[in-house]
C-alpha positions in Angstrom: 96.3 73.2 97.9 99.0 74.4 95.9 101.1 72.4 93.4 104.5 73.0 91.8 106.4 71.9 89.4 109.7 71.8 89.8 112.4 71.8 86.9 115.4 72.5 88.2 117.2 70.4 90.1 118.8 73.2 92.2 115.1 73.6 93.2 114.1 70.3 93.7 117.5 70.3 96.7 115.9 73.7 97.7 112.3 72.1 98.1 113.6 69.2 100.0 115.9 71.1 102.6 112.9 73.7 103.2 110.7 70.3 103.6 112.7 69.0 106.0 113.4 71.6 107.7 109.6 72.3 108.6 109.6 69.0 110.1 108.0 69.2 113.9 106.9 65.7 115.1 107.8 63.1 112.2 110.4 63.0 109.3 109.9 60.0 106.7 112.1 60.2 103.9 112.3 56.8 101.4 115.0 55.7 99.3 118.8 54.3 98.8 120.4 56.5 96.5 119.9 60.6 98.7 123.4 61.8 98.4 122.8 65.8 98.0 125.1 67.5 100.9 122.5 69.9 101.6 119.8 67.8 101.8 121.8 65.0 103.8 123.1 67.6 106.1 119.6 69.0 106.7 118.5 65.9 108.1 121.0 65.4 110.6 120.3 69.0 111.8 116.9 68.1 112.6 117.1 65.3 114.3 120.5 67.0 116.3 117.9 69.9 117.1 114.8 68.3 118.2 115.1 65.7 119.8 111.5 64.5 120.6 111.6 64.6 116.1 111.0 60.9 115.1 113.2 60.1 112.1 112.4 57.2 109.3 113.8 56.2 106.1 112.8 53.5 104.2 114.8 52.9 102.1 114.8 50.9 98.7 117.7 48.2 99.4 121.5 49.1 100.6 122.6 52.9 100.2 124.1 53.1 96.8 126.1 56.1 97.3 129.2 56.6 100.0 127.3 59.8 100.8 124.2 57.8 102.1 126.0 55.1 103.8 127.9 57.8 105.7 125.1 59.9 106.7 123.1 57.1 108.0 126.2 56.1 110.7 126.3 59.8 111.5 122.3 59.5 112.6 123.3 56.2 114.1 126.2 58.0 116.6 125.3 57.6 120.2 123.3 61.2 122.0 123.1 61.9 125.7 120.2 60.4 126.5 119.0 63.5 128.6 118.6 64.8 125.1 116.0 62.7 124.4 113.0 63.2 126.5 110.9 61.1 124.7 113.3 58.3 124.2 114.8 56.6 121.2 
């Protein structure tokens, strides 16, 4: 196992956008305050792309940011159902 610590916060965006994007079967992310673009925007590609990808967040009460609040309606937005072979 490798660890790494990150100290940059341009890596830390980098880090989660490369995390999420390698997400195959489940994607749990935790937390009321996300609000990075990139990150955000990540997310909603993933689930948009694979649709048999089950998506979680838990989050730590209501979104605190605009950003957050606006990303979860996106993720929220009605799909084709023949889209989504395994449901949900």
């Amino acid at each position: 196992m490798v660890v790494k610590v990150l100290t940059r916060w341009t890596d830390l965006v980098e880090a989660m956008v490369d995390f999420v994007g390698g997400a195959r079967e489940q994607l749990v992310v935790s937390g009321s305050r996300s609000r990075e673009k990139a990150y955000l925007s990540a997310i909603e590609t993933a689930v948009a792309e694979q649709p048999d990808l089950v998506h979680y967040r838990v989050p730590y009460g209501p979104p605190r940011h605009r950003a957050l609040a606006d990303h979860l309606l996106r993720l929220l937005e009605p799909r084709d159902p023949s889209t989504r072979p395994a449901g949900g």
